[in-house]
C-alpha positions in Angstrom: 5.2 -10.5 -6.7 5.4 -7.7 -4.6 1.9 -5.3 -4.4 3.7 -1.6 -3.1 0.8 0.2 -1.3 1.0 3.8 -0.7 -1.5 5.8 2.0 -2.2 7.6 4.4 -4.8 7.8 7.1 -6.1 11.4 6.6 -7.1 10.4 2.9 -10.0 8.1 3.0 -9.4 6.7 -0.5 -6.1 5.7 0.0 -6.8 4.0 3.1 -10.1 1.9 1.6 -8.2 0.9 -1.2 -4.9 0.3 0.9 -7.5 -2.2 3.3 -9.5 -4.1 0.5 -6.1 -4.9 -1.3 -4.9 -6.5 2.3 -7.8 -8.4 2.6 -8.2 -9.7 -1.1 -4.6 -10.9 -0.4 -5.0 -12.4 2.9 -7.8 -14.5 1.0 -5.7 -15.7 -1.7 -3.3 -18.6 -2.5 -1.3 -16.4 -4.8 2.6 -15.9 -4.4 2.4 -12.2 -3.4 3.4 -10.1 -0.6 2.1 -6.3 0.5 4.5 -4.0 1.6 2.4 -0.8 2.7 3.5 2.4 3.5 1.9 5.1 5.6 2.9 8.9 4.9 1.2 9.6 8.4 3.8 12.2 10.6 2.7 11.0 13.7 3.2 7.1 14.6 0.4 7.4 17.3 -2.2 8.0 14.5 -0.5 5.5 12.4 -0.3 2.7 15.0 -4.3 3.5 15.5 -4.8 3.4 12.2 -3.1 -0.1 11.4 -5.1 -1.7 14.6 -9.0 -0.2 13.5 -8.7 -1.2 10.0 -7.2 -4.3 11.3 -3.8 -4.3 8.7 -0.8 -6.8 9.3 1.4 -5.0 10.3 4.9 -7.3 9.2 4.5 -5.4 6.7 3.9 -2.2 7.3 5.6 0.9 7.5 5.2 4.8 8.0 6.9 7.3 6.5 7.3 9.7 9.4 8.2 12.6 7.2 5.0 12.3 5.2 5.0 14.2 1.6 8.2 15.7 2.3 10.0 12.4 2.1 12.1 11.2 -0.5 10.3 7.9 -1.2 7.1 10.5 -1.7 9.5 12.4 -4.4 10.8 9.2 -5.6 7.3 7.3 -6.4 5.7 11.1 -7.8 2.9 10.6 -5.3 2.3 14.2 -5.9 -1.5 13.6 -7.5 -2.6 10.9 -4.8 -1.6 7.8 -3.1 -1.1 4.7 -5.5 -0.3 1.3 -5.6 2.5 -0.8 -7.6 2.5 -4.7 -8.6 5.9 -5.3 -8.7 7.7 -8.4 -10.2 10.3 -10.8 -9.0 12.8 -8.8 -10.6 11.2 -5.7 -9.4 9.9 -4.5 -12.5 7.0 -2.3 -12.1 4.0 -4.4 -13.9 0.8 -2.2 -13.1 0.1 0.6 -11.2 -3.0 1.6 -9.6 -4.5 -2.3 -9.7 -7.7 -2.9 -7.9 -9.0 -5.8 -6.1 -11.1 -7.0 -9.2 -7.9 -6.2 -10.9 -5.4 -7.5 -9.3 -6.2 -11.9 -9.6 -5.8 -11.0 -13.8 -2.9 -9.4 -13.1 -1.3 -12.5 -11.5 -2.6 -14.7 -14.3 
């Protein structure tokens, strides 16, 4: 599975929910891997971003042209940064999961 985290680190619910689903997975035994995306427009507030809320950052990416970029459009992050669980196949399986949510999910 693949859990696709969207964010950014001006909007403080994004970001909390972006850091408790890294560290629910980094406690897990689960076959899954977070790919997180920033849609920060500066990489200097990104990069500070990453290293105080302590994120791995193999995975991690920004999106240096913020809402204006295509994966924003693509994704219809228009009402808020989400989160998809994706499959192996890259099906789209849940949207929006939670860390309470997310150990059901993979069950």
């Amino acid at each position: 599975y693949v859990l696709l985290s969207f964010w950014a680190s001006y909007d403080a619910q994004s970001r909390m929910q972006n850091v408790s689903l890294s560290n629910a997975l980094r406690s897990t035994s689960q076959d899954v891997e977070m790919v997180s995306v920033s849609f920060d427009e500066y990489k200097s507030i990104f990069n500070e971003t990453i290293k105080k809320d302590q994120i791995s950052t193999s995975n991690c990416f920004v999106e240096l042209a913020g809402v204006s970029s295509d994966l924003y459009q693509t994704y219809r992050l228009k009402r808020g940064f989400k989160n998809f669980l994706l499959d192996e196949n890259g099906v789209i399986v849940a949207k929006d999961v939670t860390v309470s949510e997310l150990s059901s999910y993979l069950n």
